[in-house]
Residue, then its C-alpha position, 0 to 999 in steps of 0.5 A: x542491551x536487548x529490549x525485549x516486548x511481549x503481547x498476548x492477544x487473539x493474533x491472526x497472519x497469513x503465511x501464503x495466499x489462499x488462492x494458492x494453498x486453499x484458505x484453511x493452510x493460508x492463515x495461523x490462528x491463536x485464539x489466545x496467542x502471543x507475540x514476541x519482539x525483540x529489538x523490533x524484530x519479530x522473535x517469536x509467535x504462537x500459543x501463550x500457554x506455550x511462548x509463557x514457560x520460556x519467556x525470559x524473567x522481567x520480561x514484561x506481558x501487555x494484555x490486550x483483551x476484545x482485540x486482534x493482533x495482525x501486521x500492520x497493513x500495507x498500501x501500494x498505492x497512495x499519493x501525500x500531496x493529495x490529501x487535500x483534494x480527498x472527496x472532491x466531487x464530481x468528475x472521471x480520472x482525466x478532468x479530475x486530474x486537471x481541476x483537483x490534482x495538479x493545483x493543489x500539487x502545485x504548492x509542494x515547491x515550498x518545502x515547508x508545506x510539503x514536511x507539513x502535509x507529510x506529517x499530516x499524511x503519516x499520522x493519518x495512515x498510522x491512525x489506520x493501522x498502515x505502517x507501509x506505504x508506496x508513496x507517490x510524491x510531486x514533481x518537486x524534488x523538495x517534496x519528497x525530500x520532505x516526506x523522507x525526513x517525516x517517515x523517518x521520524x517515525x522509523x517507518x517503511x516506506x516507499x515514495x518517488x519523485x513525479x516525472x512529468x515533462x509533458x500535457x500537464x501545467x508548467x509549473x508542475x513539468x520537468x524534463x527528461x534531464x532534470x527528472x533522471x538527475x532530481x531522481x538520481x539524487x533521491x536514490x543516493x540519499x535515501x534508498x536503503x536509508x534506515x527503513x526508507x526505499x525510493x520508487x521511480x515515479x513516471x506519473x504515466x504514460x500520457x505525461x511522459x515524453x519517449x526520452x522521459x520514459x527511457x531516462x526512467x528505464x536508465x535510472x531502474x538499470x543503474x540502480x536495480x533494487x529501486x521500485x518502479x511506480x506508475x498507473x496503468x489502464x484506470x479509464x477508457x479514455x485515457x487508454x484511448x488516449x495512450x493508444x493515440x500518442x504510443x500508436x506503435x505499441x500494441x497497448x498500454x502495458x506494451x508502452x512500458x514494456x518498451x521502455x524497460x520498467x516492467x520487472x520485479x519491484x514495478x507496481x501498476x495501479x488500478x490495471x482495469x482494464x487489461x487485456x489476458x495478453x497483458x497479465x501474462x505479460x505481468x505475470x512473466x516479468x514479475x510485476x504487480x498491480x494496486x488493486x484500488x477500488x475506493x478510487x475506481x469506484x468513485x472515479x467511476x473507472x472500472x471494477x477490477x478483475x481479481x480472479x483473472x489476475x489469481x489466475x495468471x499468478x500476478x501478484x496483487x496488493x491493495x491501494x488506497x489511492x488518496x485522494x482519489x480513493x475516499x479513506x486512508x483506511x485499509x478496512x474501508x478499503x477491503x470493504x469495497x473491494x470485497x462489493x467491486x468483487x462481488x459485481x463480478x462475480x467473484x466471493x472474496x473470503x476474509x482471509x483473502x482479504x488479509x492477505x491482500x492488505x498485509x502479506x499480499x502487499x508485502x508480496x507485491x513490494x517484494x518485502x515479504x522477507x521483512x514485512x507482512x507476517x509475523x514470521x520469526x525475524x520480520x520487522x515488527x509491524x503490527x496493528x491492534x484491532x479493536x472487536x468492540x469499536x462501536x456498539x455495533x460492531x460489539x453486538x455484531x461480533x457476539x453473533x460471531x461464531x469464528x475468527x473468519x466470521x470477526x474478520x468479515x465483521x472488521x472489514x465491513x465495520x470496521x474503521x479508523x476507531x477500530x484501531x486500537x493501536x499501530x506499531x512500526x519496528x516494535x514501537x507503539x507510533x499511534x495508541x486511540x484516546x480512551x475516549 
């Protein structure tokens, strides 16, 4: 028997980019507005005074007033066995690396530290309204083996790999080029298209990654070709330095996984700095996508990323949070730096713009917009409810407002993890705030 759920609420989407279609065709806005899910998928949306008359008897309305109704936000680039290494002070990607990340990596053998990290992880990201993330794990098989069995628990989407490292990293966190293709190969038969889980091949990159690493990777995205592809790319001057010393027959970075076959739909490459205008043609050309992460560029101090030179050669672009070296599983927070890194360049990024960059804009970069990103009728339903009253301030603040664009600026630079009223993935409520 069909369960149907309906939310009235002030609901806000984006339908297309507004680099693309101008800002005003970008967004539907319903001031009073309501969503209907049934069986968790998206069966309608619109005005209330309009989806009220049809609404089947019994059918029972959730009222959510002070709020707004967006789909539930997307990250594309995040790492679960990082949580412990958030804020840890002092150093650029490549010391940072090596005295933060790969210890504590470390411990991700023991599978039962990994299903509780894993845990930890999702509920933080549910408590920031994030129902979809590209997850890397460790170079332990058991790692994400124990994050898949904790997100679907929850019945969430989500995305994560494998780490394939066979060189210039500690031992204990290397394979080889054989153990990593069949670990890989394994994952993918058990939990790609397994409920709403998927599997993303993981070269960490380029530099911890032998030629026949690399190619093993190129195989596995040949064998299975609806699989993600989820590496880094140009983050920071010395490592693109150092990329060009160990692949000095390629003509840059991107050029080194051009070679080995993993640019294509469904490849995702954070950070992307430092980029050169032949390389987002590239990127443009072949369909692949760049995770804009500009807590971690910044607190990382690797660069502020070039937004409007990716607009303009119609590479597709999401949002990343990048713990642990991004600084908050928060998307708003996220959104608010990214609008300052833009800012240094120039670049004014309207709020809309912003939405889409966190929620259909992702979903776009994932290649999953006929599922998540919006609340288009059929779509799963994932979404998040957004509190205007929050703080105080954001109270006082949004009485000042004059528009839903001006809310929305509001929410992205106040708002936080308290903003969240409420997260929701497949139509089931899977984080609600305490009252208090």
């Amino acid at each position: 028997m069909s369960h149907i759920q309906a939310y009235r609420s002030a609901i806000l989407h984006c339908i297309a980019d507004p680099a693309e279609v101008g800002v005003d065709a970008a967004v539907e806005y319903f001031a009073d507005g309501l969503l209907v899910v049934e069986d968790g998928h998206v069966v309608a949306c619109g005005e209330a005074s309009a989806l009220l008359v049809d609404l089947a008897d019994g059918v029972e309305v959730q009222e959510l007033p002070n709020s707004l109704l967006t789909p539930g936000f997307i990250d594309t680039h995040i790492h679960f066995p990082q949580v412990g290494v958030i804020a840890s002070y002092g150093e650029q990607l490549l010391d940072w690396l090596n005295n933060y990340t790969f210890p504590a990596e470390g411990h991700f053998h023991d599978k039962q530290h990994a299903s509780d990290m894993a845990e930890l992880f999702l509920q933080e990201l549910l408590r920031n309204g994030t129902t979809t993330a590209l997850v890397f794990g460790t170079v332990h098989k058991v790692s994400v083996e124990a994050f898949f069995e904790q997100a679907e628990k929850h019945n969430l989407r989500m995305i994560a790999g494998k780490v394939m490292m066979d060189r210039h990293a500690p031992d204990f966190l290397t394979d080889t080029p054989e153990s990593s293709y069949a670990d890989s190969k394994e994952l993918i038969e058990r939990w790609h298209q397994r409920g709403r889980l998927l599997y993303a091949v993981t070269p960490r990159f380029a530099p911890t990654s032998s030629d026949e690493q690399l190619s093993e990777a190129g195989r596995l995205l040949r064998e299975y070709p609806d699989v993600y592809l989820h590496t880094h790319l140009s983050e920071n001057h010395a490592e693109c330095a150092w990329v060009q010393e160990l692949f000095p027959q390629c003509s840059g970075y991107l050029d080194v996984y051009d070679h080995f076959g993993l640019l294509r739909p469904r490849a995702v490459f954070a950070h992307g700095i430092h980029l050169q205008e032949a390389e987002f043609k590239r990127l443009a050309e072949t369909d692949s996508a760049i995770s804009f992460c500009p807590t971690s560029n910044l607190f990382l101090g690797s660069g502020l990323f070039n937004l409007s030179e990716a607009e303009r050669h119609g590479v597709r672009v999401g949002m990343g949070t990048d713990v642990g070296g991004g600084t908050s599983f928060s998307m708003l927070q996220t959104l608010n730096e990214g609008y300052k890194v833009q800012q240094l360049r120039g670049h004014k990024v309207h709020p809309y713009k912003s939405l889409y960059l966190a929620t259909l804009g992702g979903a776009r970069a994932l290649q999953l917009d006929d599922r998540i990103g919006s609340f288009r009728v059929g779509n799963e339903a994932d979404f998040v409810v957004l509190d205007l009253h929050a703080t105080p301030l954001m109270k006082y603040r949004m009485a000042q407002t004059r528009s839903i664009e001006e809310q929305l600026f509001v929410l992205t630079i106040l708002g936080d993890d308290r903003a969240i009223r409420a997260t929701y993935a497949a139509g089931q409520c899977v984080h609600q705030r305490d009252a208090a």
